[in-house]
N, C-alpha and C positions, 0 to 999 in steps of 0.2 A: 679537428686538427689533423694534420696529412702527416704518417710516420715518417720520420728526421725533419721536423720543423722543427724542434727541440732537442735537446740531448736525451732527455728521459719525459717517460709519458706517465700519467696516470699518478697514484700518490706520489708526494712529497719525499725526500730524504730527512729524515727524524737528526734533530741537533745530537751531538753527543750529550749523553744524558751525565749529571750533574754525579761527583762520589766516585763516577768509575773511572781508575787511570789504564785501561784499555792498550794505550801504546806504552805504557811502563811494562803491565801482566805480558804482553806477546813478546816484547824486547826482554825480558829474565826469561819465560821461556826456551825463547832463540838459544839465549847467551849460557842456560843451564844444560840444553841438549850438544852443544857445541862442546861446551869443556867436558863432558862424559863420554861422549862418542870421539872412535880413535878416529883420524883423518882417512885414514884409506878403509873407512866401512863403506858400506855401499849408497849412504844415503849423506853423506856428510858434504858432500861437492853441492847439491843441491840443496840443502837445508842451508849449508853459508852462502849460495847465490841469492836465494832468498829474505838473506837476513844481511845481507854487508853495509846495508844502509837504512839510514830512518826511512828513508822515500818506499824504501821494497817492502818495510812492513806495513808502512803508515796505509799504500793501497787496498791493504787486506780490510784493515780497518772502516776506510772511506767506500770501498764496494758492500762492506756488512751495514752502513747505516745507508744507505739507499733503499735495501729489501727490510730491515730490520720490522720501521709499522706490520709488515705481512706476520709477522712472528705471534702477536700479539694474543693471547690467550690459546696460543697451543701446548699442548701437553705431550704430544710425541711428536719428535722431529727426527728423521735423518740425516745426513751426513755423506753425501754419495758420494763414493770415489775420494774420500777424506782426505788419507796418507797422515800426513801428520796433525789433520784436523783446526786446523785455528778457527776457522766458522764455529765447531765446534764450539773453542775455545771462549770464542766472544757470544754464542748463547749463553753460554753458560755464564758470563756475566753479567748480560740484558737480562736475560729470564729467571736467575736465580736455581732455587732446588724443586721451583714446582715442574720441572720440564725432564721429560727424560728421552737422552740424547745415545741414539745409534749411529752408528760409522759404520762403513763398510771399504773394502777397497780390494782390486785384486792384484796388484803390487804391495805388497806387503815388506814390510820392516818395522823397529821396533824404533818407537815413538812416542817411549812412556812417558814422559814427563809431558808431552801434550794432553795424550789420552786421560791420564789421571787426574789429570785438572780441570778437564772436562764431565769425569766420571762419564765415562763416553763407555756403552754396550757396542764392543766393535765386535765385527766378524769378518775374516776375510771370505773372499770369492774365489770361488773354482769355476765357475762359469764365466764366458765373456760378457753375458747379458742376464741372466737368470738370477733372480734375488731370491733369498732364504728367508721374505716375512711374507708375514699371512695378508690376504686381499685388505683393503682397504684399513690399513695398518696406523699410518702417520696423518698427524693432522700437515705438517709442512715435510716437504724434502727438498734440501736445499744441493746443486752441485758445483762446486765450485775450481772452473779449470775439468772438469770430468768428462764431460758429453763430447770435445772434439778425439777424445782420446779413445773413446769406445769402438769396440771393433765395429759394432753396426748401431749407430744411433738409433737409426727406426723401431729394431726392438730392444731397446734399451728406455725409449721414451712409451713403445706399451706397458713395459714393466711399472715404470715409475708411476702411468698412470693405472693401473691394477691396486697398487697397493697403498695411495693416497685414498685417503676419504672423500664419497663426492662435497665438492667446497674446495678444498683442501687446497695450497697453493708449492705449486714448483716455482724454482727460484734457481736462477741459471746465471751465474756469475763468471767474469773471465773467459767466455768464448769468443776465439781469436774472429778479430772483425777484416775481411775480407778485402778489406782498403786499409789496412793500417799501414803506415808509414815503416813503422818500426818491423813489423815484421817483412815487410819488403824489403830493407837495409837488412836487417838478418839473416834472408834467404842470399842474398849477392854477397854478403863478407863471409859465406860460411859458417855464419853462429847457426844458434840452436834458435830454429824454427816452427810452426807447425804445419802440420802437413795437409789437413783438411780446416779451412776456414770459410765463414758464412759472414753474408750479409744481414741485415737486420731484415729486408722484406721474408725474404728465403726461412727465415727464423723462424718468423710468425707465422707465418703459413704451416711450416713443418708442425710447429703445436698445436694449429688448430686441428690440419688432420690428423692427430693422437690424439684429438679431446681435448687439449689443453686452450682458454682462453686466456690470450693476453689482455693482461691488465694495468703491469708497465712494463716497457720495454727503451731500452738507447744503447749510448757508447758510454764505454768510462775510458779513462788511464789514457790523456793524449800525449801527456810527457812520460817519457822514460822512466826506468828506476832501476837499472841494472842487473834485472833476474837473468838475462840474459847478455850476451856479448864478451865472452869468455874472460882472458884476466884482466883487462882495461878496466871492469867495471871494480876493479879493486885496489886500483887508484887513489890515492887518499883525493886528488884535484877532482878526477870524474867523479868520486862519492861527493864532495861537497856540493858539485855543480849542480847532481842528482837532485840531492836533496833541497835546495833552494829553488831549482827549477819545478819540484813539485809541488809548489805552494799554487802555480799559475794553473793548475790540474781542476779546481772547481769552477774558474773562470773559462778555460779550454772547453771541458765539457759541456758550456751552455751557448758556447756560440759558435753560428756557421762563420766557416765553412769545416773551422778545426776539428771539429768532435767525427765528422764523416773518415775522418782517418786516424781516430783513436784506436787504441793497439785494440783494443775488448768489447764485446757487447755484453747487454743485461736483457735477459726478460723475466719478471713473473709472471706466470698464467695459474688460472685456476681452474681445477681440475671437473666439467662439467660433463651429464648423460646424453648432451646434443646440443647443436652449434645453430 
């Protein structure tokens, strides 16, 4: 099968698992960091971008049960480039108390009611690339929205693969896809954009020369959900539209030609001593 015949390659997306209300725990989350934190803190414009609609969290959600099988009998995980951690968050309800979960971030703020929930070992970063754990540390490291953001990916993806175990899998969630629609509309109206964005070939390749074997890899999020697009997206009309519109999000992502200009790419690779 030739990379983008599909939306996603390789395993399955895991159903959401039976007992856990997952979009209940993130939405009280949201809703308890919001009423705590005063409006003009430093992080509070961005945690309610993220939170002003079911659609903005419900993505978090739907990109965690696509990697989640990868998860599967790990006992240490990380958290790269966390911030207020909701991966985090939702290990720590797939996997329960046998798992123990690090964070790291070098934008730092205080994110206690996500961290605590997590029981999340977080540590901030003073380096742009340089990590504070020992070689071949984590059975998974997951980063989610992180890698477009690092000052030099290249060693930031030696690191990642240093301190994985050989096996071990990287899980690359939320990296802006190079043809998205949405952030093309974002860059021309002036909203909040990114600045370095990849393809999916360009992706793979990048892992493979760091060692990393992809094992699956696609696009997610072809509809919107308001993280971006400054106050429009808070709307009470543009929130509902949001969020009904993302119901068409698991059908978008499985068929051409939609998914080629979905806002995000995914890949997991696993972390091997030669290609």
């Amino acid at each position: 099968m030739s990379v983008g015949s599909t939306a996603l390659h390789g395993q399955t997306a895991m159903p959401m698992p039976e007992g856990k209300d997952y979009a209940g725990r993130i939405a009280d989350l949201y809703r308890r960091y919001l009423e705590e934190t005063p409006p003009d803190s430093r992080f509070y414009r961005y945690i309610h971008a993220h939170s002003r609609n079911s659609a903005a969290q419900a993505r978090h959600i739907a990109a965690f049960m696509k990697y989640a099988p990868f998860l599967d009998g790990a006992r240490t995980v990380l958290d790269w480039g966390c911030r207020q951690a909701i991966d985090s968050c939702l290990i720590r309800m797939y996997l329960g108390e046998g798992v123990e979960i690090h964070g790291c971030d070098i934008d730092n703020g205080d994110f206690r009611a996500f961290h605590d929930f997590a029981r999340l070992n977080y540590r901030p970063l003073s380096h742009t690339w340089r990590l504070p754990y020992e070689d071949e540390q984590f059975d998974v490291v997951v980063g989610s929205g992180a890698l477009e953001h690092a000052a030099n990916d290249s060693e930031s993806l030696k690191e990642l693969w240093r301190i994985l175990r050989p096996g071990g899998h990287l899980v690359v969630t939320f990296l802006p896809n190079a043809r998205s629609w949405t952030e093309t509309i974002n860059e021309k109206l002036g909203n909040e954009h990114h600045r370095r964005r990849y393809t999916l070939s360009e992706t793979r390749r990048m892992f493979m020369h760091h060692g990393f074997l992809p094992v699956k890899s696609g696009y997610h999020q072809v509809v919107p959900t308001g993280t971006a697009g400054g106050r429009i997206g808070n709307n009470r009309l543009v929130k509902g539209l949001m969020e009904r519109a993302f119901a068409l999000n698991p059908v978008l992502e499985r068929t051409w030609p939609f998914y080629l200009v979905a806002a995000n790419l995914m890949i997991v690779a696993r972390k091997v001593q030669s290609l």
